[in-house]
C-alpha positions in Angstrom: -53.2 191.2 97.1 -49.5 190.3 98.2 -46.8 192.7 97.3 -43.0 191.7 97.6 -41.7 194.9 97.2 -42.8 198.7 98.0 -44.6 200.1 94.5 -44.9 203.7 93.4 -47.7 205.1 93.1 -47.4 208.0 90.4 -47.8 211.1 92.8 -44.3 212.7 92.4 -44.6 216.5 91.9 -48.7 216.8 92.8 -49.1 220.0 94.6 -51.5 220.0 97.8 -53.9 222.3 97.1 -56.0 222.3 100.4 -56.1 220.0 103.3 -59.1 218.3 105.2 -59.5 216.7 108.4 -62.1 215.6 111.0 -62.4 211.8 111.1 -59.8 211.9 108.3 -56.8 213.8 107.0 -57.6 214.5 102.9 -54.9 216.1 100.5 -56.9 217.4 98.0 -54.2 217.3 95.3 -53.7 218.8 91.7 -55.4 217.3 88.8 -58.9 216.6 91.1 -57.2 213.6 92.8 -58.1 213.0 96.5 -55.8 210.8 99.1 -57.8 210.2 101.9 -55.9 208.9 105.2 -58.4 207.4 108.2 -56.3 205.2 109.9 -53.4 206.1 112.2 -50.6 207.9 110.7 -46.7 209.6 112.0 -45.9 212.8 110.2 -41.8 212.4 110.5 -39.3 215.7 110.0 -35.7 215.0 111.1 -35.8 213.5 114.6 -39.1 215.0 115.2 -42.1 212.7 115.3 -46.1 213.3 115.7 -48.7 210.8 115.9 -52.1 211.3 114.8 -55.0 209.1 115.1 -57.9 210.3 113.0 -60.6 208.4 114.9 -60.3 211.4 117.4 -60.3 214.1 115.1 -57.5 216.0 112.9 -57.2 219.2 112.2 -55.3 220.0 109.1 -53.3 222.4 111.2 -50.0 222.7 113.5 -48.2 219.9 112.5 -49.8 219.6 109.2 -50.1 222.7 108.5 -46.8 222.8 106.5 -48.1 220.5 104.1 -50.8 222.4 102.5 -49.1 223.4 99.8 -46.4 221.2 99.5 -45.4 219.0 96.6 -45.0 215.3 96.8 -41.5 214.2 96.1 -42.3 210.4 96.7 -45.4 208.4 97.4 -45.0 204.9 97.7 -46.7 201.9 98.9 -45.3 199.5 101.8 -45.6 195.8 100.7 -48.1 195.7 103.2 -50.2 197.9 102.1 -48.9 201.2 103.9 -47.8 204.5 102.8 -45.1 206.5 102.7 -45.5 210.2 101.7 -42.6 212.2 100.9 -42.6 216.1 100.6 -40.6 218.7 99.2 -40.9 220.4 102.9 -38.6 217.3 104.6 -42.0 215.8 106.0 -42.6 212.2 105.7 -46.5 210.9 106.6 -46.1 207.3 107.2 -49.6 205.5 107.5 -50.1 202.0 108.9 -51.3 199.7 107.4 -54.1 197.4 109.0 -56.7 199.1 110.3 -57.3 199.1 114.4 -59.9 196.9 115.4 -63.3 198.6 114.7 -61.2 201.3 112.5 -62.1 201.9 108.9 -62.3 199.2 106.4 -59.3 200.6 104.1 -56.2 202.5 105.9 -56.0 205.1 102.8 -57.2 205.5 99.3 -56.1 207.2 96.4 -59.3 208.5 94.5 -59.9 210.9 91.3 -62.4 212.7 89.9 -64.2 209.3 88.3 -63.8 207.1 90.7 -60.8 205.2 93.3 -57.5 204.4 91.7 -55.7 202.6 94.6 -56.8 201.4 98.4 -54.8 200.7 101.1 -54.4 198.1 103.4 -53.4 194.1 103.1 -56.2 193.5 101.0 -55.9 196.7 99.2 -54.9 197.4 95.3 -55.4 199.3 92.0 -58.9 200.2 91.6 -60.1 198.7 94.9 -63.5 199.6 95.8 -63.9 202.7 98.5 -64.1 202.4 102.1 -67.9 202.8 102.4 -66.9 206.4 104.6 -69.0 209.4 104.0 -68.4 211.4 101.1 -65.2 213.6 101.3 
């Protein structure tokens, strides 16, 4: 799916309401809706930058640990399928978006309680069908 131009995706004001890592980083958010991040991502605050590359592990703490709680004051989508995560805490999560060679299938997805509502990646898009990953 080509996209000429970055497109919102409908998160502004979602709370986190927990966080969850391992090969993963998952904002569990309100309303049962589930972003899912497995490929690599850069939390941004000011001039401070981390890198985090899920295949080795995250732990929704440290770094991250600011954004359990958090509200979304932005969440858009690059026109290559990436995304940008803004929070009322300053934090930006930027999350590439092709996968690494070998990496998961889908960079991010955007799921609620029924089902996905938007994947990630170049050949990503409303509805898209999930990344095949275990269960969340």
């Amino acid at each position: 799916m080509e996209r000429s131009a970055e497109q919102v995706l409908g998160l502004d004001g979602c709370v986190v309401r927990s966080l969850g890592g391992g090969d993963r980083l998952v904002f569990h958010l309100d309303g049962g809706l589930r972003l899912t991040v497995r490929n690599d991502f850069r939390l941004l605050r000011g001039a401070k930058v981390d890198h985090f590359y899920p295949t080795l592990g995250v732990i929704p703490s440290g770094a991250l640990g600011p954004l359990a709680h958090a509200t979304v004051t932005r969440a858009t989508v690059t026109p290559a399928g990436g995304l940008h995560l803004a929070f009322d805490t300053g934090h930006l999560l930027a999350v590439a978006p092709d996968p690494t060679p070998g990496g998961p299938v889908h960079p991010w997805q955007l799921a609620s309680p029924t089902g996905p509502l938007f994947t990630g990646g170049p050949d990503g898009g409303p509805g898209s069908e999930p990344d095949g990953g275990p269960p969340v």
